[in-house]
N, C-alpha and C positions, 0 to 999 in steps of 0.2 A: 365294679365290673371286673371280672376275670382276666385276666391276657390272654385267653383264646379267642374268646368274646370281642375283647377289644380288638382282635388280629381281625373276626369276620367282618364287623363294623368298616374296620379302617379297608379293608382291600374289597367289599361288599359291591362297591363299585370302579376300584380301579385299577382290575387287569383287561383291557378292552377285548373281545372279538370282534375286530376289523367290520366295520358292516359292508354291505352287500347288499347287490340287488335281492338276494336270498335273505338278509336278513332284518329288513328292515319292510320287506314287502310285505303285503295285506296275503293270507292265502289266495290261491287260483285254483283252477280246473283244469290247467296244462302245464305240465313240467317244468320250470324255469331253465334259463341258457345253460344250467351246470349242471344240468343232467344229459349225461351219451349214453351209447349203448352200454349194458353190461351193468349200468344203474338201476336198481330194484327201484319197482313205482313205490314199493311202502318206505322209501329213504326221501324221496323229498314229500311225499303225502303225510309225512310223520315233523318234518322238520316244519313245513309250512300250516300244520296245523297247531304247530307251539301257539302262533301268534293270535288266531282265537281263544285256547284256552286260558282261561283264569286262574286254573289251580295251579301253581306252581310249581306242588312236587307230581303233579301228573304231566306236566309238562316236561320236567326230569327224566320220569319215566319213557315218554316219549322218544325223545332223545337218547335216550341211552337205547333203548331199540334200533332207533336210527341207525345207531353206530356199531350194532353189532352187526346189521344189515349190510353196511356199507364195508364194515372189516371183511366180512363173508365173502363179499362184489371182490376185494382186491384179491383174495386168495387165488394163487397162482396166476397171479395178473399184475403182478407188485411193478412192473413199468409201463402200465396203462396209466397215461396221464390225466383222462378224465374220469376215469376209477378212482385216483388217489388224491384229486381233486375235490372231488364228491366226498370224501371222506373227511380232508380237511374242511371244508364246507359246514360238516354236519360238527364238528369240533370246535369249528367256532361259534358257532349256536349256541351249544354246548358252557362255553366258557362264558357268555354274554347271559346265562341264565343262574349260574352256578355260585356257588360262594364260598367266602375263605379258603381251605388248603386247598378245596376241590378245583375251584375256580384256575390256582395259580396252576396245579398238577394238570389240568386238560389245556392251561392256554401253554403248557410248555409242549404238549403231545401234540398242540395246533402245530404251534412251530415247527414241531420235527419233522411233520408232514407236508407245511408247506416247503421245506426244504426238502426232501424228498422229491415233490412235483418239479420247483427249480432244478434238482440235480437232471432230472429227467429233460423240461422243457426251460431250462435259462430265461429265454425271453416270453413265460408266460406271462400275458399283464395284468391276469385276475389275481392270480397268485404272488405275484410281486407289489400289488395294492394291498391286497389280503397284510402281506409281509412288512410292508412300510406303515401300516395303521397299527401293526400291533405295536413293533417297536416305536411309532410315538407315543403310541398309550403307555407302555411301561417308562418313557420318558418324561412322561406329564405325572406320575407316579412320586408322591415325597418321596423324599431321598430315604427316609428310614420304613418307609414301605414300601419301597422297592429293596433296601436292604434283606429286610423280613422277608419279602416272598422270593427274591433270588437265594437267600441261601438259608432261614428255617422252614421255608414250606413246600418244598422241592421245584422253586422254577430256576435253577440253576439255567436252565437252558437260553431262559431273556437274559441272562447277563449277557446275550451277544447286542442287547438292543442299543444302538447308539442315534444320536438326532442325524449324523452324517450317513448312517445305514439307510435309517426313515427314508430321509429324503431321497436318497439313489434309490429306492423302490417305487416311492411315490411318482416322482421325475421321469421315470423309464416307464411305469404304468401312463402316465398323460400322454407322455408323447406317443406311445402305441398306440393308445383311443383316446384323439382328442376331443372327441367327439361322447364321452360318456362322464357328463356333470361332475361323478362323484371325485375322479380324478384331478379334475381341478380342485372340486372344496377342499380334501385334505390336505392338497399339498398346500392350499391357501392358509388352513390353520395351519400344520407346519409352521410357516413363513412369520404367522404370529406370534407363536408362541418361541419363537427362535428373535426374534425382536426385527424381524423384516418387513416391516408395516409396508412399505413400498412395492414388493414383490405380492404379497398376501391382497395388497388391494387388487392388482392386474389379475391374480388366478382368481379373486371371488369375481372379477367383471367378466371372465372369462366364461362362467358356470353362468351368469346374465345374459350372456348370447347365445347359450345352447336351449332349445323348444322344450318345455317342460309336458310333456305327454303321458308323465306316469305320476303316482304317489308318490315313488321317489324323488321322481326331477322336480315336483312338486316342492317338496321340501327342500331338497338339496337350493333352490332359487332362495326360498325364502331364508333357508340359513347364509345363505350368499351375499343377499340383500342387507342383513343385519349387519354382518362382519363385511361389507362396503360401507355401510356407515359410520361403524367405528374406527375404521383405518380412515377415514376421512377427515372425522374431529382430531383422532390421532397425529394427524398430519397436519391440522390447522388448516382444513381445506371446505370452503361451506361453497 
């Protein structure tokens, strides 16, 4: 096998784009919450129809429309926050779909942007979720694949990712909307994966007391449910 090859393989699946009610949702026939004014209907018509299509470089394609759309939306608009929102949005799609250098090089362009949004709105909480999923993901990343894509495949820019960042974004996301599932799961893995079985158990019970009304809070329970019962054995607790 090659060592390009073996670079797409190993990073194939582990530069995250942060999921989202936008990206993990089934398509609709109304706009999702992140789109405001000044957003082109073919930017989220194009993102949410990734998720029916099968072809994967049409779904590429897709996206990459999305994003020219969406670059087009911020022109002369660069501190509209739900402008450059929406752009981040469609970037992380982007990066959840992409692979090897491509993949590293649009999740570092996630990043700039959702830093961009924060410089603009500090306390946004979609964008500060968005921003704490990424950097766990690149912290759940082997050390020598995370070496590779921070400095031979241009994501220089996650070398800002750190588990104590994560969590300050994750943390400040929940508590703004305590009230929207996903913000407890991540921060519940967090808490696993940093070896807090104790904390990780209360944020997945936390995701178990919010109504599950969509596909996503659908899921988000049942991945809840799972990881309560592992921190449960983990803990010696039947």
């Amino acid at each position: 096998m090659s060592f390009p090859l073996i670079l797409s393989v190993m990073l194939a699946v582990q530069v995250p784009a942060a999921d989202t009610s936008v990206q993990q949702a089934p398509p609709q026939a109304t706009p999702p919450a992140w789109v405001v004014d000044g957003v082109p209907d073919t930017v989220w018509q194009l993102v949410e129809g990734t998720y029916a299509e099968e072809d994967d470089d049409r779904a590429k394609e897709m996206l990459k429309e999305a994003e020219a759309h969406a670059r087009a939306a911020t022109a002369g608009y660069e501190t509209d926050v739900g402008r450059r929102f929406a752009l981040a949005v469609v970037l992380g799609r982007r990066a959840d779909i992409e692979g090897g250098r491509t993949k590293v090089v649009v999740a570092s362009e996630f990043h700039e942007e959702l830093e961009a949004v924060l410089a603009l709105s500090p306390e946004h909480p979609q964008a500060r979720h968005l921003m704490g999923r990424l950097y766990a993901g690149v912290r759940r990343m082997g050390r020598l694949t995370r070496w590779i894509a921070t400095n031979l495949l241009g994501g220089s820019e996650l070398k800002k990712a750190t588990w104590e960042a994560a969590e300050g974004h994750l943390a400040f996301a929940e508590q703004a909307q305590p009230a929207v599932s996903q913000h407890h799961l991540q921060l519940a893995n967090l808490y696993r994966d940093t070896d807090r079985v104790d904390l990780a158990l209360a944020e997945a019970r936390h995701v178990l007391e919010i109504p599950a009304n969509s596909p996503l809070e659908v899921a988000a329970r049942d991945e809840a449910a799972e990881l309560e019962a592992w921190c449960l054995r983990e803990l010696g607790i039947t």
